[in-house]
C-alpha positions as CSV (number, residue, x, y, z in Angstrom):
1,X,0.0,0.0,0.0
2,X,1.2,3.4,-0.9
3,X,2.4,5.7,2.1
4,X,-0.6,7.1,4.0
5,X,-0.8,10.9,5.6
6,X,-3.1,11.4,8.4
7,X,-4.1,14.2,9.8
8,X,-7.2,15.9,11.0
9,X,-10.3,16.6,9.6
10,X,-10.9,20.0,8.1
11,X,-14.5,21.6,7.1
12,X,-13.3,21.7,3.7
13,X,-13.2,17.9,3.9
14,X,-17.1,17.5,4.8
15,X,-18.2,16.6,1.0
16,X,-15.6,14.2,0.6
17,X,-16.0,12.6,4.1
18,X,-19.7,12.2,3.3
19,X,-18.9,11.0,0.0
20,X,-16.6,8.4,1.4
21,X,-19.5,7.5,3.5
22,X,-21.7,6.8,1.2
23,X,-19.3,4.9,-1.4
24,X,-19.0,2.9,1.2
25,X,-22.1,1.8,2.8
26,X,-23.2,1.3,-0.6
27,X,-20.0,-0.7,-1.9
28,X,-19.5,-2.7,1.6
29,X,-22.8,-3.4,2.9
30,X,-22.4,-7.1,1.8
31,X,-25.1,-10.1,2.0
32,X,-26.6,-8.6,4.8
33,X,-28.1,-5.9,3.2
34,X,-29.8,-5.1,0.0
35,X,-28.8,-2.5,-2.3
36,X,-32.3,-0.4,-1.3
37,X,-31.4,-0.6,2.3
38,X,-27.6,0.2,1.8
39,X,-29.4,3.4,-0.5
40,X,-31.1,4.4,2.4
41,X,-28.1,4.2,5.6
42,X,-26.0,6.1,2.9
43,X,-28.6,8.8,2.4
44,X,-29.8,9.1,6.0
45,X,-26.5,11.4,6.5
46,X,-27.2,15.1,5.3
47,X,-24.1,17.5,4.6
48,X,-25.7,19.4,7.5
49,X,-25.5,16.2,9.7
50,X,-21.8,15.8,8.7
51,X,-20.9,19.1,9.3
52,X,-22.8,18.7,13.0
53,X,-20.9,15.2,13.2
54,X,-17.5,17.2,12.0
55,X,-17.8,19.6,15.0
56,X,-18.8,17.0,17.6
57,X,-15.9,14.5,16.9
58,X,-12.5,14.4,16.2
59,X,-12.4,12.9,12.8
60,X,-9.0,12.1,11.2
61,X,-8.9,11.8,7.6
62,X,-6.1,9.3,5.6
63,X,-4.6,11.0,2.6
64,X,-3.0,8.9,-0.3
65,X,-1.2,11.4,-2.8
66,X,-3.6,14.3,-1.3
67,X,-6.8,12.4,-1.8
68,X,-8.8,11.8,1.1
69,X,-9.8,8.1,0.8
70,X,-10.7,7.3,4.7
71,X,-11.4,8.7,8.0
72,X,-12.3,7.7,11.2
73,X,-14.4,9.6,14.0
74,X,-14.1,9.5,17.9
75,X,-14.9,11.0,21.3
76,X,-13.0,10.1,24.2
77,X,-12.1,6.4,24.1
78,X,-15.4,6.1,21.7
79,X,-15.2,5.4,18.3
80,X,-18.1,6.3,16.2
81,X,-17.2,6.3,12.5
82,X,-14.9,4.9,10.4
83,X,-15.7,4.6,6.3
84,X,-12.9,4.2,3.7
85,X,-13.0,4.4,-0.3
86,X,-14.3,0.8,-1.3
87,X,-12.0,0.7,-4.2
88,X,-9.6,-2.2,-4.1
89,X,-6.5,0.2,-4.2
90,X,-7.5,1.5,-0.2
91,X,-7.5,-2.1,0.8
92,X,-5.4,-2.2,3.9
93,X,-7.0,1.7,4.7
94,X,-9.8,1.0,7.7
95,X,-7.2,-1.6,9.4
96,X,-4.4,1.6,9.5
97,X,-7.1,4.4,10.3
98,X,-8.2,2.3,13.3
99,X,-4.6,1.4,14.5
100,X,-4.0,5.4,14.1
101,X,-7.2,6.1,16.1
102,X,-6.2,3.3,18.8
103,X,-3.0,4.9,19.4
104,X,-4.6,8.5,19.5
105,X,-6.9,7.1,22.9
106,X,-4.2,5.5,24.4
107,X,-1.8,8.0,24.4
108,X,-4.7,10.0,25.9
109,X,-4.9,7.4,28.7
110,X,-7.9,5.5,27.9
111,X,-7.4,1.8,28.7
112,X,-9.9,0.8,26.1
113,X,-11.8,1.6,23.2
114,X,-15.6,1.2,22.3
115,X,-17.3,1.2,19.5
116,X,-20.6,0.2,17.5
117,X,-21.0,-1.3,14.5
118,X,-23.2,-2.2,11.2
119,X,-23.6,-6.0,10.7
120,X,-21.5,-5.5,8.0
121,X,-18.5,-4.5,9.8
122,X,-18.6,-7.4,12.7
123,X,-15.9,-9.4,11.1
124,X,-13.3,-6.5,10.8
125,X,-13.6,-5.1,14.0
126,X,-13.3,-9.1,15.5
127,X,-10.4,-9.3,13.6
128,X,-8.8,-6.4,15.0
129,X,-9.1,-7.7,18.5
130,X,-12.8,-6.3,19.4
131,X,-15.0,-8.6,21.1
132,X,-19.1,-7.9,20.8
133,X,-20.9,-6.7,24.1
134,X,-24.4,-6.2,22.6
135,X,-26.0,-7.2,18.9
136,X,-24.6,-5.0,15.5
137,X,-26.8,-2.2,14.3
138,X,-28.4,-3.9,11.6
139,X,-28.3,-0.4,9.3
140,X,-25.2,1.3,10.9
């Protein structure tokens, strides 16, 4: 994978955040989830409810040759969002952007992180070490 810049999120960034977003809930939502339902979660976000989401978290974008093609959102030791560009070339993206966000909440002090998830996320996050406390979100 090509070298990745992080950094945080700016309000210039909220169309491409929100288009991120909805690339991928529609690209990733997977056999859990038809393509009307995935049409909906991905439209349910406004760019008024990303720029609200924007000031209430601290959202981290990943860069790839000054394209944002990730980000992750969090408060405190809580991680909220984290969407990357389904195309195959940001494979590896969401595994680094939550490494990145892991190491921002420790260094804070946090001993752990929590999180929720979409169905359709269950397997990364239990590869990364997460263990489910409650059922997924069925539509994110």
């Amino acid at each position: 994978m090509a070298l990745l810049h992080f950094r945080r999120a700016v309000a210039e960034d909220c169309a491409a955040l929100l288009t991120i977003r909805q690339a991928a809930i529609r690209g990733l939502a997977g056999p859990l989830m038809n393509q009307d339902e995935a049409e909906r979660w991905a439209m349910r976000l406004s760019p008024d409810g990303m720029a609200e989401r924007m000031a209430r978290l601290e959202i981290w974008v990943a860069e790839r040759h000054g394209t944002v093609i990730g980000w992750i959102g969090f408060e405190g030791a809580w991680i909220e969002n984290l969407y990357r560009d389904p195309e195959p070339a940001s494979r590896g993206t969401g595994s680094v952007l939550l490494s990145h966000a892991e190491q921002l909440i420790r260094d804070r002090g946090h001993a752990s992180v929590g999180l929720k998830s979409a169905a359709s996320a269950v397997g990364f996050y239990r590869r990364h070490g997460y263990v489910p406390v409650a059922p997924p979100e069925p539509d994110g």
